[in-house]
C-alpha positions as CSV (number, residue, x, y, z in Angstrom):
1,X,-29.9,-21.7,37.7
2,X,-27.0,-19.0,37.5
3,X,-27.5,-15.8,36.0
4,X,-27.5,-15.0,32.7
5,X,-24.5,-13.2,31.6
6,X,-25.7,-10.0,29.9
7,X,-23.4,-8.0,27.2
8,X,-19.6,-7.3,27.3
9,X,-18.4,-3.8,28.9
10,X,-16.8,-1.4,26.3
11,X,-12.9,-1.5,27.1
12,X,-11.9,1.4,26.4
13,X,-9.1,3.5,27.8
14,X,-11.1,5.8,28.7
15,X,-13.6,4.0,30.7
16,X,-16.4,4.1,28.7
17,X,-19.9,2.7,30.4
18,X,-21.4,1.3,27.2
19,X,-21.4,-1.8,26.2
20,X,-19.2,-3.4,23.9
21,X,-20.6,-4.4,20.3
22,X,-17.0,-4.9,18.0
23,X,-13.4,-6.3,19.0
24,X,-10.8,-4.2,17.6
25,X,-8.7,-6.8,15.8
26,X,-5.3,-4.9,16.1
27,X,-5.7,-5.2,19.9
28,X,-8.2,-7.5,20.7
29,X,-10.5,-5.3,22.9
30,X,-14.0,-5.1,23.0
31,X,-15.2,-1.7,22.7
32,X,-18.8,0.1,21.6
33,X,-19.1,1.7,18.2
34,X,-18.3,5.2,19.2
35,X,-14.9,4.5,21.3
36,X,-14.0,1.8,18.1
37,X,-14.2,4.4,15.6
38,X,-12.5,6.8,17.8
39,X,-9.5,4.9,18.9
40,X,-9.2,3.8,14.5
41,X,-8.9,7.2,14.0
42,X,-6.6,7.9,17.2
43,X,-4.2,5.2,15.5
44,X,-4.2,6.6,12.1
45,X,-3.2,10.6,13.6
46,X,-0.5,8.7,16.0
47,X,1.0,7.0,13.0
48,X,0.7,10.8,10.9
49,X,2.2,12.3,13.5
50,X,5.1,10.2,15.2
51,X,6.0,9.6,11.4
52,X,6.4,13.0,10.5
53,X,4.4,12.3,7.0
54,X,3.3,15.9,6.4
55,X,3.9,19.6,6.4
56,X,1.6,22.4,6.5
57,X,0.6,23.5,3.4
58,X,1.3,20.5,1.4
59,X,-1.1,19.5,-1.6
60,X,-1.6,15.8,-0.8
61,X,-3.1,13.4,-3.8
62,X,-5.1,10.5,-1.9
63,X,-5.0,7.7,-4.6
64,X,-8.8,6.3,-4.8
65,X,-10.0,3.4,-6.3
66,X,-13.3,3.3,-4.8
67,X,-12.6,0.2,-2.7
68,X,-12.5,0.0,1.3
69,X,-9.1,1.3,2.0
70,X,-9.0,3.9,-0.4
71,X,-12.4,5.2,1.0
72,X,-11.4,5.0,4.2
73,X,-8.5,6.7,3.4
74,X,-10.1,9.8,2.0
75,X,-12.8,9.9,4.7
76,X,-10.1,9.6,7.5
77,X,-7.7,12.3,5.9
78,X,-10.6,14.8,5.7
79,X,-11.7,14.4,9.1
80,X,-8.5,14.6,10.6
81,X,-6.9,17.0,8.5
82,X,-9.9,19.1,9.6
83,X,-10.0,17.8,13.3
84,X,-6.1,18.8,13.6
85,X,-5.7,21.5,11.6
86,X,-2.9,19.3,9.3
87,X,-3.4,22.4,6.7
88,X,-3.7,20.2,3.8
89,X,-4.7,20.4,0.2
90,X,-6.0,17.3,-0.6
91,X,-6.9,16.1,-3.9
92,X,-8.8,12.7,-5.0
93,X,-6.5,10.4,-7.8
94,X,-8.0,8.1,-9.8
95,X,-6.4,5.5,-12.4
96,X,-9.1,4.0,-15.0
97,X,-7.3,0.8,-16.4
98,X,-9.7,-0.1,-18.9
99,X,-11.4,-3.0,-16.8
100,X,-14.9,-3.6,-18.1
101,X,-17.5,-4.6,-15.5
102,X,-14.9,-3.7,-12.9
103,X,-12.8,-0.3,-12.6
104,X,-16.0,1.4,-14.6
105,X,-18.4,0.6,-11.9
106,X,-15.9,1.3,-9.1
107,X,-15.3,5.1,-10.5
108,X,-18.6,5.7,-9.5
109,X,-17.8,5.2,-5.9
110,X,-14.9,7.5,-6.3
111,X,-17.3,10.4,-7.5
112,X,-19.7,10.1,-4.8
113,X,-16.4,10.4,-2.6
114,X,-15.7,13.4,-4.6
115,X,-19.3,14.7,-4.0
116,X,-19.5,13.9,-0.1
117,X,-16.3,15.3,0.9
118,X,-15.7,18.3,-1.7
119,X,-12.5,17.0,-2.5
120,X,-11.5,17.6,-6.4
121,X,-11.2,14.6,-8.5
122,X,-8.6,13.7,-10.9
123,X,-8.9,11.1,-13.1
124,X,-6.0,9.3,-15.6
125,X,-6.3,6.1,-18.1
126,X,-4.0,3.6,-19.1
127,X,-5.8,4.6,-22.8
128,X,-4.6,7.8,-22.5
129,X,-1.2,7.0,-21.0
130,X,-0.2,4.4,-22.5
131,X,-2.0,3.5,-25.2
132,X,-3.6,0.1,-24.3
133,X,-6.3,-0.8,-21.8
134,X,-6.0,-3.6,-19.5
135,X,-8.7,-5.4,-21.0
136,X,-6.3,-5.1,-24.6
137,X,-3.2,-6.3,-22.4
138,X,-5.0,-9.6,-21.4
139,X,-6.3,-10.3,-24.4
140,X,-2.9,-9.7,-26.2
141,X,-0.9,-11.7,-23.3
142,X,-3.5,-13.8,-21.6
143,X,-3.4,-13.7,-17.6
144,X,-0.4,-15.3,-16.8
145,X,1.0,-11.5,-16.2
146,X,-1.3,-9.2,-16.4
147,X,-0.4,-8.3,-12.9
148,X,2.7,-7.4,-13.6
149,X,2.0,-4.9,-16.1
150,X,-0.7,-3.5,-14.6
151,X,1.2,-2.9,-11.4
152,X,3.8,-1.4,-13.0
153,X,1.5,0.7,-15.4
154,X,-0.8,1.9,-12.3
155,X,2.5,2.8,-9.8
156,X,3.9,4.9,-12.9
157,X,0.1,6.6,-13.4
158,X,-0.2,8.0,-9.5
159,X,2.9,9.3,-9.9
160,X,2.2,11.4,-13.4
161,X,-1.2,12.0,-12.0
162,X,0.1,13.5,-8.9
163,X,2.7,15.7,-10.7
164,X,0.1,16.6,-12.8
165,X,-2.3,18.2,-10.0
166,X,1.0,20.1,-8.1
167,X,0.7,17.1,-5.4
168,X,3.6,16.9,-2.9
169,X,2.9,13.4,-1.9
170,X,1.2,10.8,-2.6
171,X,-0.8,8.8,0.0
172,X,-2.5,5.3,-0.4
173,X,-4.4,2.6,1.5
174,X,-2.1,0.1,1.9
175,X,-2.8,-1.6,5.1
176,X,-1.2,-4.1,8.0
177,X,-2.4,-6.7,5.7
178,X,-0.6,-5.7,2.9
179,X,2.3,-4.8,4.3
180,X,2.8,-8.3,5.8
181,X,1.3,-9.9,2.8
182,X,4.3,-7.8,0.9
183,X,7.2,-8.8,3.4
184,X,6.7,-12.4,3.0
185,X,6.1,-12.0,-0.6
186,X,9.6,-10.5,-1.3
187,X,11.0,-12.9,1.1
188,X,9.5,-16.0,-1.0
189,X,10.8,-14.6,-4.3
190,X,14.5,-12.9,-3.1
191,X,13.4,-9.4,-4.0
192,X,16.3,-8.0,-2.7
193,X,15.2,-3.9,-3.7
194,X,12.0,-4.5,-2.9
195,X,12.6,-5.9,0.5
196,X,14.9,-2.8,1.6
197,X,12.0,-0.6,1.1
198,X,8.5,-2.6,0.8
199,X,8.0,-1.5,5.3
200,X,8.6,1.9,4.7
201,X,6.0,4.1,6.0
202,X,7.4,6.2,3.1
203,X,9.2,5.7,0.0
204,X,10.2,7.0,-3.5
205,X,12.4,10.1,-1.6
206,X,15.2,9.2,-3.5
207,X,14.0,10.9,-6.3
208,X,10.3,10.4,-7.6
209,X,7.2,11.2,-5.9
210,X,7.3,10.5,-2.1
211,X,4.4,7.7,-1.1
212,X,3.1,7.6,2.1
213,X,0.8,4.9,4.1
214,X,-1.2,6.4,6.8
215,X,-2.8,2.9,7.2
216,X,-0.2,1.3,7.2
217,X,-1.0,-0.1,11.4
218,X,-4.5,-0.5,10.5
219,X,-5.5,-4.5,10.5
220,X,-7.9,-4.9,6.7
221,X,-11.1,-6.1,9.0
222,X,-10.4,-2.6,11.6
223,X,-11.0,-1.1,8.2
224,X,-14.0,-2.9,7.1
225,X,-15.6,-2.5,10.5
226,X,-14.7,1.3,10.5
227,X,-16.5,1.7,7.2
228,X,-19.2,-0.5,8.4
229,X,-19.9,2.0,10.9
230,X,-19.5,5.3,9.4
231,X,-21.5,4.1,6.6
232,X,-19.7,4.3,4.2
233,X,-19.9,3.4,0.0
234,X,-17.5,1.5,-1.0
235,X,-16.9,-0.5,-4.6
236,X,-16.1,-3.9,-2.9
237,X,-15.7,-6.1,-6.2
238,X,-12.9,-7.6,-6.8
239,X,-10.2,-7.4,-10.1
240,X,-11.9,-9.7,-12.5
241,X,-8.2,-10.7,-13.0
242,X,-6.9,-10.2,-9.5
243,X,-7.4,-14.7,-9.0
244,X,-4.5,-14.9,-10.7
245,X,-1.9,-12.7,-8.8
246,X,0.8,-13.8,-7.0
247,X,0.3,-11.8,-4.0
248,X,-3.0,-14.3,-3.5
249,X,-1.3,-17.1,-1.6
250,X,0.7,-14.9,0.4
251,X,-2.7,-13.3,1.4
252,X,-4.2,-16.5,2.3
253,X,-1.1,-17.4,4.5
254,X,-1.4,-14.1,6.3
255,X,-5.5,-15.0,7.2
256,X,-4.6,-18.2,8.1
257,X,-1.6,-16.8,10.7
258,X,-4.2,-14.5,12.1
259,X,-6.8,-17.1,12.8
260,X,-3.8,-18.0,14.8
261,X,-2.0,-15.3,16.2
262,X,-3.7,-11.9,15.5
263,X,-0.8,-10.6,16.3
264,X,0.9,-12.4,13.1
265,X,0.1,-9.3,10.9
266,X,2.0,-6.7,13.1
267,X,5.0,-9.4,13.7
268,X,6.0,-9.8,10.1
269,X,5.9,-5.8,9.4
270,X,8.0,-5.1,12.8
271,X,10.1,-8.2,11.8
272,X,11.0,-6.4,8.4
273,X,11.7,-3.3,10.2
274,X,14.2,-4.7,12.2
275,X,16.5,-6.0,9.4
276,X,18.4,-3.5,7.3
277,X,20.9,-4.3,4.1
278,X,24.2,-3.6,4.8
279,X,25.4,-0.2,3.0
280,X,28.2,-2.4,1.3
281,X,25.7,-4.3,-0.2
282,X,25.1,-2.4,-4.1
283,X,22.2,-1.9,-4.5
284,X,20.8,-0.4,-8.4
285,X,21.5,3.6,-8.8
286,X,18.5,5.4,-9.9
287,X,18.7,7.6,-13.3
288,X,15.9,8.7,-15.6
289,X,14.2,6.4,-18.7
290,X,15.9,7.6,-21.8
291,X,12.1,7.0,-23.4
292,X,9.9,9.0,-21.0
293,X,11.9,10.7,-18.7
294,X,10.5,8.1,-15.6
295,X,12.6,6.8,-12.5
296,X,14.3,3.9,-13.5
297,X,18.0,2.0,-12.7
298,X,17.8,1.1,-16.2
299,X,18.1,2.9,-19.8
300,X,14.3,2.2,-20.1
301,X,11.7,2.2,-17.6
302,X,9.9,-0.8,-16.9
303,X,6.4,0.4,-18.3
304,X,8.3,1.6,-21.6
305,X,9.8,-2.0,-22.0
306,X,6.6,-3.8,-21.4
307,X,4.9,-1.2,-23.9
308,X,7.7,-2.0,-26.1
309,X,6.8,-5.5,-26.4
310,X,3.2,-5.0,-26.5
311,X,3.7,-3.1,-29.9
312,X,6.4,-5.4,-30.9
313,X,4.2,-8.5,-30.5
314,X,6.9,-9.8,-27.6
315,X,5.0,-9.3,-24.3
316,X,7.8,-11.2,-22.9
317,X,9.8,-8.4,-23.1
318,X,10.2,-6.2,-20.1
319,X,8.8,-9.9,-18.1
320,X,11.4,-12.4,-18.2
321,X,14.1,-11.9,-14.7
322,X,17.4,-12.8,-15.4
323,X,19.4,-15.4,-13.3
324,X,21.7,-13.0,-12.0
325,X,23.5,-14.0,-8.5
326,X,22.9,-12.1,-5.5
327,X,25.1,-12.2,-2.5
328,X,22.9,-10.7,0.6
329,X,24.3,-9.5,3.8
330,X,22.4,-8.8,6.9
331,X,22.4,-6.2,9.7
332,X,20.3,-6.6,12.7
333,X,19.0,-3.5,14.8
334,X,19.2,-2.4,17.2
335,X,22.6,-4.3,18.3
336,X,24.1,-4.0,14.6
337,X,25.7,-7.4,14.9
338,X,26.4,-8.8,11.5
339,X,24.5,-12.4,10.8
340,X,25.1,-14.2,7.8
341,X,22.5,-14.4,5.4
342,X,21.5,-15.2,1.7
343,X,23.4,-18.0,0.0
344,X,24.9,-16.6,-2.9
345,X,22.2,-18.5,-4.8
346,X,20.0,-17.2,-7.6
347,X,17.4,-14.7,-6.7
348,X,14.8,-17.2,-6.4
349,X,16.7,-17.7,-2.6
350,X,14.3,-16.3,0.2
351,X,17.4,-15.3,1.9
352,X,16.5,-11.8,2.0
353,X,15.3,-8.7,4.9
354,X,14.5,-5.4,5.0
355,X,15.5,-2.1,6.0
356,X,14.1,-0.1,8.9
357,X,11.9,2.8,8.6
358,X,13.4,5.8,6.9
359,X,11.8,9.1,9.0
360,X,11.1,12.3,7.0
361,X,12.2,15.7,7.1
362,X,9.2,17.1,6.3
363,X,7.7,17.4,9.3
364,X,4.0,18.7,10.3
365,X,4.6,18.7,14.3
């Protein structure tokens, strides 16, 4: 009889003698718990710092919903900003939408967070905001697109809440996943402004608040693991009416590619970062909402339209696209030769790419 093969040696770089007890989906090695959650938080300081994302002294608002990433988020910003020295101010966000059952029990997460890592809290509501909870939205609209307004209410609610503190910048947990999820999102419906943008390490410097995504290399089930073995809390419930998003089939396209090809997830965000619009391609000028005083490339915001038709009884308002034609051009990097792309359809073409990653000026290092 052979002998029994006994446990897998930890792979790490740095030639670690323990053995291996998780596989690091982002690079497929197998490595012990200590060298895992080392090398997760290697990643998210190498992504901080080759990004430029920060400068010292900066008040930073970590949006938190209580979930994995967000958790994860905080945790990881804490020990590193102490670990490096970052010389941060961070602050803990928090949006309540009004979600019985749901966002209630989740804020409790978010206070323990507050508790365990001294960070000060902050907490807005759509109630207060805007004068409707999500719970009233769905049952004035149904759930055919609640999504939409509660995307567009929440974006516009970190960025007032982060004003409101003093922040600088605004981080979140967005992670691989959802940043591939997104790309082939906006490819499937022709989102030509959200594709120039949606792989951006950092966005809104244009004008509003700038966002940032620390996470942003970090594969969803690296996270998971990670909080597995800090021990974490984390609220891990999801949206009551999260079933009927959009973004779902994209997500289950991405799982199913990295059953595949692990490697999927990184491809489609380096794949968005290597297409750019080309600068003669119009794209909408940003002004101020006559109503609120909000980022918009219309008269109105969109959260003042869909409010609009809330208290109008026309929810449609602020919803319906119009069928205006888009004419996409291409540019490839790094060679810069021009391919033709986008067919002068509709928007619903998937014609459609993305631009590369925009650095910072404000940088830490």
């Amino acid at each position: 009889m052979g002998s029994r093969r006994g446990p897998p040696q930890c792979e790490s770089i740095a030639g670690c003698s323990s053995y291996a007890k998780v596989k690091k989906m982002k690079d497929g090695r197998q490595l012990c718990g200590d060298c895992f959650t080392a090398s997760f938080e290697k990643d998210v300081h190498e992504t901080i710092v080759q990004n430029n994302l920060f400068k010292r002294g900066e008040r930073v608002a970590i949006g938190a919903s209580g979930g994995k990433d967000s958790t994860v988020l905080a945790y990881v910003m804490k020990t590193l900003n102490d670990r490096y020295d970052y010389g941060l101010d961070l602050r803990l966000l928090s949006i309540d939408e009004g979600i019985k059952g749901y966002r209630d029990d989740s804020l409790l997460a978010v206070e323990k967070n507050r508790i365990e890592y001294g960070l000060p809290l902050t907490i807005l509501s759509y109630q207060d905001l805007y004068g409707w909870t999500m719970d009233e939205i769905v049952a004035k609209i149904g759930k055919k697109n609640n999504c939409t307004f509660c995307g567009v209410f929440r974006r516009q609610a970190l960025d007032r809440g982060a004003f409101k503190i003093g922040a600088s910048k605004l981080v979140t947990g967005h992670n691989a996943d959802d940043m591939a999820e997104t790309v082939l999102m906006n490819v499937l419906r022709g989102d030509i402004a959200r594709l120039q943008r949606c792989t951006n390490i950092v966005t809104g410097e244009e004008g509003d608040l700038p966002r940032a995504k620390p996470l942003k290399y970090c594969y969803e089930r690296d996270i998971v693991m990670y909080a597995r073995m800090k021990k974490l809390e984390y609220f891990y419930t999801e949206c009551i009416y999260a079933p009927n998003a959009y973004r779902g089939y994209s997500r289950i396209y991405v799982r199913e590619l990295e059953k595949i090809q692990p490697r999927a997830i990184l491809d489609l965000i380096r794949s968005g970062e290597s297409l750019a619009i080309r600068k003669e391609v119009e794209m909408p000028q940003i002004t101020t909402c006559e109503r609120c005083g909000y980022m918009t490339s219309q008269k109105l915001c969109k959260a003042c339209l869909l409010i609009e038709g809330l208290n109008s009884n026309n929810p449609d308002l602020g919803v319906r696209k119009k069928g205006k034609k888009t004419k996409i051009a291409l540019s490839t990097k790094p060679d810069g030769e021009t391919e033709k792309s986008g067919c002068g359809t509709s928007n619903g073409c998937a014609c459609a790419a993305t631009s590369n990653n925009n650095e910072t000026s404000n940088s830490l290092f």
